[in-house]
C-alpha positions in Angstrom: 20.3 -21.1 -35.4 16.4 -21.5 -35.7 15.1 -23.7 -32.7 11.3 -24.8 -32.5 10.0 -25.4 -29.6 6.2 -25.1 -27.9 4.9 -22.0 -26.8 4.1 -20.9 -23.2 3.4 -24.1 -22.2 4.4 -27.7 -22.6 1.5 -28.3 -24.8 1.3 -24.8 -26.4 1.9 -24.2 -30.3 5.0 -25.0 -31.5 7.3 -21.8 -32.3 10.1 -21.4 -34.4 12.7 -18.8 -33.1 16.2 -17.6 -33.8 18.8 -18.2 -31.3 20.6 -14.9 -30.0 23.6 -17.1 -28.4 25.0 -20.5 -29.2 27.8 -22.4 -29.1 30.8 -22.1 -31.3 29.4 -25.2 -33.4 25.9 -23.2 -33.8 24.2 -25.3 -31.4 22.1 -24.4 -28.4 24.0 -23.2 -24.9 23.3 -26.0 -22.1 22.3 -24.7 -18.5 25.3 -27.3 -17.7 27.1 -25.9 -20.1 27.0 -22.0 -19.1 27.6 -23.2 -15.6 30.5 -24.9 -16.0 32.0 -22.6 -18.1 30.9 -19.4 -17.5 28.8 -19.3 -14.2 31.0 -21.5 -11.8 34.6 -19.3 -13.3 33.0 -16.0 -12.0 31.8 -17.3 -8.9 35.3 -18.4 -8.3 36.7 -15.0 -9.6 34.5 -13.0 -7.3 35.3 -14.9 -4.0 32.4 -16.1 -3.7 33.2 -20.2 -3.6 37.0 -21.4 -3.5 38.6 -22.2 -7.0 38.5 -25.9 -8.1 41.8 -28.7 -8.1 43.4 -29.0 -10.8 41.2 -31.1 -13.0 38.5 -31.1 -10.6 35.1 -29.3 -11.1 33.9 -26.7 -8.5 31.7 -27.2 -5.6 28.6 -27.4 -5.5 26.9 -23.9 -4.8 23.0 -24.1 -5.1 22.9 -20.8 -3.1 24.4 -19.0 -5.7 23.2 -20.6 -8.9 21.7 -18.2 -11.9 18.3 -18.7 -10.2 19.7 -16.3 -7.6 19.7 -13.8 -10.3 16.1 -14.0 -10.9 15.4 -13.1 -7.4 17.5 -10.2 -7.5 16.2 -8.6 -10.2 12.6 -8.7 -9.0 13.5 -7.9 -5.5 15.3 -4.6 -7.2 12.6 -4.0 -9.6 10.0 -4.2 -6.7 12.4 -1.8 -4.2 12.3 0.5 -6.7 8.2 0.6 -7.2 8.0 -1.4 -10.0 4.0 -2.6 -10.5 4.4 -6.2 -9.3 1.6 -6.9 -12.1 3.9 -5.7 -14.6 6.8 -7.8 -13.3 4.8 -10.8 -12.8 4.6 -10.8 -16.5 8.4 -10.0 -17.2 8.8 -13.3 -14.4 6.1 -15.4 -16.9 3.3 -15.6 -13.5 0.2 -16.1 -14.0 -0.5 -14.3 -10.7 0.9 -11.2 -9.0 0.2 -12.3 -5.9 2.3 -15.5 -6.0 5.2 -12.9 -7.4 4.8 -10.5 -4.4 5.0 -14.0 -1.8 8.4 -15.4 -3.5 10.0 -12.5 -4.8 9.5 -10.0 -2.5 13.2 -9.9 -0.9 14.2 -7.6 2.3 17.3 -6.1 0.9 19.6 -4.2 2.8 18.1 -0.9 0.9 14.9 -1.5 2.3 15.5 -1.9 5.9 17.1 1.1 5.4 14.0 2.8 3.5 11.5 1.8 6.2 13.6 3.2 9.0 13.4 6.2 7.5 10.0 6.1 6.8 9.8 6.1 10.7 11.7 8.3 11.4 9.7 10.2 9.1 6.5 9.6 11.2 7.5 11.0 14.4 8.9 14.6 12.9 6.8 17.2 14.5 4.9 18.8 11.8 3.5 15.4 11.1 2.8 14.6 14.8 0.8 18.1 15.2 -1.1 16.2 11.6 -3.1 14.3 14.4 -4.7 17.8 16.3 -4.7 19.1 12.7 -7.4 16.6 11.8 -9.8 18.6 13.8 -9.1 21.7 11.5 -9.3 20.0 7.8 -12.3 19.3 6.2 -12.5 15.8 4.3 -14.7 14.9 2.2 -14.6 11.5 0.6 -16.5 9.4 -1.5 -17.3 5.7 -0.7 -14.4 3.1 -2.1 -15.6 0.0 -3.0 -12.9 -2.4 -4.6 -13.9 -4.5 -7.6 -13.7 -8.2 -6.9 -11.3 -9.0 -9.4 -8.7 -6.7 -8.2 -7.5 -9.3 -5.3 -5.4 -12.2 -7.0 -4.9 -14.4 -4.1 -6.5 -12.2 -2.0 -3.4 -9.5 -2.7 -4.3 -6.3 -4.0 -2.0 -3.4 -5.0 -4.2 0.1 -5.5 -2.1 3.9 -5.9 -2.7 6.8 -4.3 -2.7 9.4 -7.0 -3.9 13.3 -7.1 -2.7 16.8 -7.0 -3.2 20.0 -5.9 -5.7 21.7 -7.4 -6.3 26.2 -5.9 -7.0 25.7 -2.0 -7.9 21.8 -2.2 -6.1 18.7 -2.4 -8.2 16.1 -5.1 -6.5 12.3 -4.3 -7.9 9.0 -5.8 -7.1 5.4 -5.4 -6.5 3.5 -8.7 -5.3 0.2 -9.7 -2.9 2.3 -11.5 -2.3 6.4 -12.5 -5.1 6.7 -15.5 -7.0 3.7 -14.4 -10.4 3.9 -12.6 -10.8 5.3 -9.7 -12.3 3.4 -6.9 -12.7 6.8 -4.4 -11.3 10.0 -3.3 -11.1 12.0 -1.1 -10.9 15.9 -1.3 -8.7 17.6 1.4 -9.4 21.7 2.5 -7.6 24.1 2.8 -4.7 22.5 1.2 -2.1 21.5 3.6 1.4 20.7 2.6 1.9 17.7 0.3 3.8 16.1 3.0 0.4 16.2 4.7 -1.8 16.1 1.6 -0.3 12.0 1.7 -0.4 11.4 4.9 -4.1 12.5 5.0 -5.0 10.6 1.7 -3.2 7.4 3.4 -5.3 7.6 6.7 -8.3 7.8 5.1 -7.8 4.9 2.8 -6.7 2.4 5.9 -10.2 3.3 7.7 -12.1 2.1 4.9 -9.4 -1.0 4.5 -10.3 -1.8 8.4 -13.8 -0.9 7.6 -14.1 -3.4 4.8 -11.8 -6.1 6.9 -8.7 -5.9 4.4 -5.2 -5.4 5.8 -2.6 -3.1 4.7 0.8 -4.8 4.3 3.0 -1.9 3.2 2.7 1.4 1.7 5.0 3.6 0.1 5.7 7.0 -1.1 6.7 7.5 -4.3 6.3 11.0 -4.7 9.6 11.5 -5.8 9.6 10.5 -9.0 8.1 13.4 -10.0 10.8 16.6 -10.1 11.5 18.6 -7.5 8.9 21.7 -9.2 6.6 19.1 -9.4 7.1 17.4 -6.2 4.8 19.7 -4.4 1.5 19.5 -6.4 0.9 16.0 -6.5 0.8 12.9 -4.5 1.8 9.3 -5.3 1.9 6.1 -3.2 1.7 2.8 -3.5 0.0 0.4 -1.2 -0.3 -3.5 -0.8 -3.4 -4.4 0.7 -4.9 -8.1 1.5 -7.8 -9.9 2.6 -6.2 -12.1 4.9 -1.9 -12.5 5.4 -0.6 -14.8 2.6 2.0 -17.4 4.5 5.1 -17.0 3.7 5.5 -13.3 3.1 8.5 -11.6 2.9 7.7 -8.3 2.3 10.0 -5.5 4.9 7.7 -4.3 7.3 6.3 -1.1 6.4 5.0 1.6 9.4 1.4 1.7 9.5 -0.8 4.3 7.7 
């Protein structure tokens, strides 16, 4: 069934489109329609809200309409280090920064992650990382952040680099292949364990240098393989100008 409707927005171009689903009489699927029929019956099925009388409708469960599906797949796509610019364009935002403040869910994953994360911190070798500062030589080049990157005063940069003979090269990008804002150059190369930690200390000086705040930051070195794991170093990290209210991103340890 071909539907036109506007584009975008209420006042956009109008668009004429195929239908992938409709009704058995061709027509369009109504919101009511799917809920009723579809929506409400698995609710009931999964336990989640008692089944209906007989020739009654079921109750009322705003909690766990389809909108609750939405959330969940952001909050999943962001747990997993999705770039919450690209999601904010799956979602149809405008701005990342309003999808990091509304769909930025603590799942029961995360609390999990950032206790680890802690744990994490306080294992010796990275403890003796503190004395070891007096030992590595850093050199770094200034960092200045262009304007535009804060959209609501959120940023979201990556720490990306590798290994390169007896030296560690790591800069900050908006994204891997982007342009780089800074780096910093770590010798003699210390484990990539340390190689992060290192890169992530120096970039929170300049963030309290500049005034900027770092809400959370995470590893993702392992999306790389295990061969690979060991050359190069990749984190992402949420930084702000001031704390957006509300914001329900998990709490992160600091870097």
């Amino acid at each position: 069934m071909a539907v036109t409707l506007p584009w975008v927005r209420p006042d956009g171009h109008a668009v004429t489109k195929l239908l992938a689903f409709t009704r058995e009489d061709g027509g369009p699927i109504r919101r009511s329609d799917f809920n009723t029929y579809a929506w409400k019956p698995a609710l009931v099925a999964a336990g989640v809200i008692p089944a209906p009388a007989p020739g009654k409708r079921a109750v009322a469960a705003r909690e766990h309409g389809m909108h609750a599906l939405r959330h969940y797949f952001a909050s999943v796509l962001l747990h997993h280090g999705e770039n919450p610019k690209a999601l904010s364009s799956y979602l149809g935002h405008s701005d990342p920064g309003f999808t990091l403040r509304v769909y930025t869910h603590l799942i029961k994953e995360a609390a999990d992650r950032s206790r680890g994360l802690l744990d994490q911190a306080f294992q010796p070798d990275l403890l003796g990382l503190y004395a070891g500062l007096l030992l590595q030589q850093v050199a770094a080049s200034t960092l200045d952040f262009p304007e535009e990157l804060f959209r609501d005063g959120i940023a979201v940069v990556h720490l990306h680099g590798g290994r390169y003979g007896d030296r560690w090269v790591v800069g900050v990008q908006e994204s891997v292949g982007g342009p780089v804002f800074g780096r910093v150059e770590i010798s003699p190369a210390p484990e990539q364990s340390a190689a992060s930690w290192f890169a992530r200390q120096w970039l929170a000086m300049h963030c309290e240098q500049q005034g900027l705040e770092v809400l959370s930051a995470e590893d993702l070195s392992d999306r790389y393989g295990p061969a690979e794991r060991e050359h190069f170093v990749l984190s992402r990290v949420v930084l702000a100008r001031s704390r957006p209210e509300p914001w329900e991103v998990p709490a992160v340890p600091p870097v």
